[in-house]
C-alpha positions as CSV (number, residue, x, y, z in Angstrom):
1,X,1.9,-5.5,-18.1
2,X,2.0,-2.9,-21.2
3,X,6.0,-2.7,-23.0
4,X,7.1,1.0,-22.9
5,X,8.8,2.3,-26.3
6,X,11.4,5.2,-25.9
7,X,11.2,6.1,-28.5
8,X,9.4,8.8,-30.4
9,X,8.1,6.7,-33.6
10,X,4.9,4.7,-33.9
11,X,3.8,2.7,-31.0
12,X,2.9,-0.9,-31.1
13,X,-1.0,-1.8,-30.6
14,X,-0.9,-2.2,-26.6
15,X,2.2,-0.3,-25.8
16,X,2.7,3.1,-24.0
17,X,4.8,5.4,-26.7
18,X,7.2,7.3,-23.2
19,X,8.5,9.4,-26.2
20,X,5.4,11.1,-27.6
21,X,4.7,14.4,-26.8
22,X,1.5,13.9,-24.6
23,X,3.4,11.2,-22.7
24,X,6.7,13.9,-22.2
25,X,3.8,16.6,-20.7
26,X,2.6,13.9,-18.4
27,X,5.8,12.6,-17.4
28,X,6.8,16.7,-16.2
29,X,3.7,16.3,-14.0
30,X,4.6,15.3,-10.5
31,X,1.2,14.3,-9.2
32,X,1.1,11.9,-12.1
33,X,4.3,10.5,-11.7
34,X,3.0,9.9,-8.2
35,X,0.4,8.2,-9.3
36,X,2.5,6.3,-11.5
37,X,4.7,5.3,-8.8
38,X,1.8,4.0,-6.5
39,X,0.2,1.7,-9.1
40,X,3.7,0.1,-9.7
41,X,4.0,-0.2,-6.0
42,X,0.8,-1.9,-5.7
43,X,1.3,-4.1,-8.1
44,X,4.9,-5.3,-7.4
45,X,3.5,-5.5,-3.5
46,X,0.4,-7.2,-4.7
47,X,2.2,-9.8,-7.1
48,X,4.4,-10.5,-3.7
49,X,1.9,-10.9,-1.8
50,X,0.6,-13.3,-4.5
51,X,0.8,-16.7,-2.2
52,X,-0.9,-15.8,0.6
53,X,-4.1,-14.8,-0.8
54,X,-3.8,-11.1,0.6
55,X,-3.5,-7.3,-1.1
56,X,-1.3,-4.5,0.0
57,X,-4.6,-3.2,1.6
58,X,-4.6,-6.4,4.0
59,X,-1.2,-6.0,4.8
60,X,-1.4,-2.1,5.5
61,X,-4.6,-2.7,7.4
62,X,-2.2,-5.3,9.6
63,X,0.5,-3.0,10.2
64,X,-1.7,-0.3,11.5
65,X,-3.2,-2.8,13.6
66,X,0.4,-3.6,15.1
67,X,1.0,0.0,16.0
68,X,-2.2,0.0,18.6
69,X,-4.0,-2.2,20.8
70,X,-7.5,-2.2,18.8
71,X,-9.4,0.1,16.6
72,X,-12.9,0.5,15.5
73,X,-13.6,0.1,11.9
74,X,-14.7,3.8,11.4
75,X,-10.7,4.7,12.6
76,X,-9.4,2.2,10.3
77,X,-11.3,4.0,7.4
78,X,-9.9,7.1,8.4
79,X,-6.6,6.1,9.5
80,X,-6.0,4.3,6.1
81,X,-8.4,6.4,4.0
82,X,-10.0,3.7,3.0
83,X,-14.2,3.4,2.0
84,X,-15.7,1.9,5.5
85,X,-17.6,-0.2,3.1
86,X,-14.1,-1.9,2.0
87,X,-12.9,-1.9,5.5
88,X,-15.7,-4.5,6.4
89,X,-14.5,-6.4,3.9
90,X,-10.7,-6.7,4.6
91,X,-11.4,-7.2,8.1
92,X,-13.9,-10.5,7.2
93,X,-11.1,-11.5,4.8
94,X,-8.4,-11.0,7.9
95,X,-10.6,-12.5,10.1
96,X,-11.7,-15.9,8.7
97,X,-7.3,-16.2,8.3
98,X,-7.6,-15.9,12.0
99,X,-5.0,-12.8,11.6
100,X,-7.4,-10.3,13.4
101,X,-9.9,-10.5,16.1
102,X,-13.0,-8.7,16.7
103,X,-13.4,-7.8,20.6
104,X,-15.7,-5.7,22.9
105,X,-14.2,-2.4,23.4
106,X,-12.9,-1.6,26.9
107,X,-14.3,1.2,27.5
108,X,-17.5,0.3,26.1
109,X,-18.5,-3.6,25.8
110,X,-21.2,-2.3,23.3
111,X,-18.9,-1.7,20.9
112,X,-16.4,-3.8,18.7
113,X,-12.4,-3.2,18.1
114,X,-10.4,-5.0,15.7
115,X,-7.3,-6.4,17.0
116,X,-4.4,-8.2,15.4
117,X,-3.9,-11.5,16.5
118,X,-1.1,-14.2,17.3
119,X,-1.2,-15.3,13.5
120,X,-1.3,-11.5,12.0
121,X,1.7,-10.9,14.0
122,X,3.5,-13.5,12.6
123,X,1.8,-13.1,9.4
124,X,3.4,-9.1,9.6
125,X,6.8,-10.6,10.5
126,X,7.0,-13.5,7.7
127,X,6.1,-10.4,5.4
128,X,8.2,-7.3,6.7
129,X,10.8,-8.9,4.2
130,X,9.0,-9.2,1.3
131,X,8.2,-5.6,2.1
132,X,11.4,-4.9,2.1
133,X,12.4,-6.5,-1.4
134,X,9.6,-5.1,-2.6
135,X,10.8,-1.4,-2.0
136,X,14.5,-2.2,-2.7
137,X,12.7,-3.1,-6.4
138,X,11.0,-0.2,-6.4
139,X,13.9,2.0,-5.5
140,X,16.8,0.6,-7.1
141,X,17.5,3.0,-9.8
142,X,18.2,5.2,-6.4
143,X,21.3,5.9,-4.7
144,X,20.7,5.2,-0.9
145,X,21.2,8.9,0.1
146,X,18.5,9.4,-2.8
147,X,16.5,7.1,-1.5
148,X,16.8,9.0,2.2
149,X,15.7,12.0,0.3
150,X,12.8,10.7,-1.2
151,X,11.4,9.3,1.5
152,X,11.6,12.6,3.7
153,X,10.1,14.0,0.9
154,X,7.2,11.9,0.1
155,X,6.7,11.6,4.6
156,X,6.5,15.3,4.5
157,X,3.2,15.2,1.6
158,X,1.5,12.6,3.5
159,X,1.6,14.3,6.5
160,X,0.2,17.3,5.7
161,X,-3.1,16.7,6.9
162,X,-2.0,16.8,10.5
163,X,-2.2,12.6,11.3
């Protein structure tokens, strides 16, 4: 991880400089500070995650899975908005941990679902509190009514695209 300097003099070899001017132009950028955001969130969720062998993409792939009964790869893809080439992948990774399950389809025996299984569930539940630290990290610079806010906030962005 890369120190950040304040201030506006010299910055040491290997550290972001917050005070210099191209930093201050960035930093009145919302979409970068979003992005800036989502890597630290990835990597305070990742470093969590750290024991089990599994990324925030496993996880988030294992909590959509809780919401239905079974999806087809291509919907996790799009659900997730993920490459369907990486979705292959997490589910192999998911699957030889015996957290999913691939199954006919109901309706059609032809084709395959992915469905969480027995250990994902209690994989999701062991986790939901890690989760949870990891957001109150995250968030704690935030009052809770500011936290409220951002959250309605950022749920309102996401959904724009009608899911």
């Amino acid at each position: 991880m890369t120190s950040r300097k304040t201030t506006a003099g010299p910055a040491e070899e290997g550290s972001v400089d917050e005070g210099a001017p191209w930093m201050r132009g960035l930093h009145a950028d919302a979409g970068y500070l979003l992005y800036r955001l989502g890597l630290r969130s990835g990597q305070l969720f990742n470093a969590a995650l750290q024991r089990s062998g599994l990324r925030l993409r496993h996880y988030a792939l294992l909590r959509y899975l809780a919401t239905v009964e079974g999806a087809a790869q291509r919907e996790l893809s799009r659900r997730l908005g993920y490459d369907p080439s990486a979705i292959v992948g997490l589910v192999d990774d998911l699957e030889r941990l015996g957290f999913v399950e691939r199954r006919p389809a109901p309706d059609d025996r032809r084709r395959r679902i992915v469905a969480l299984a027995p250990q994902g569930r209690d994989f999701l539940r062991d986790s939901d509190e890690v989760a949870r630290g990891v957001t109150a990290e995250l968030l704690a610079p935030l009052a809770p009514e500011d936290r409220e806010t951002l959250h309605a906030l950022l749920s309102r962005i996401a959904h724009t695209d009608g899911e």
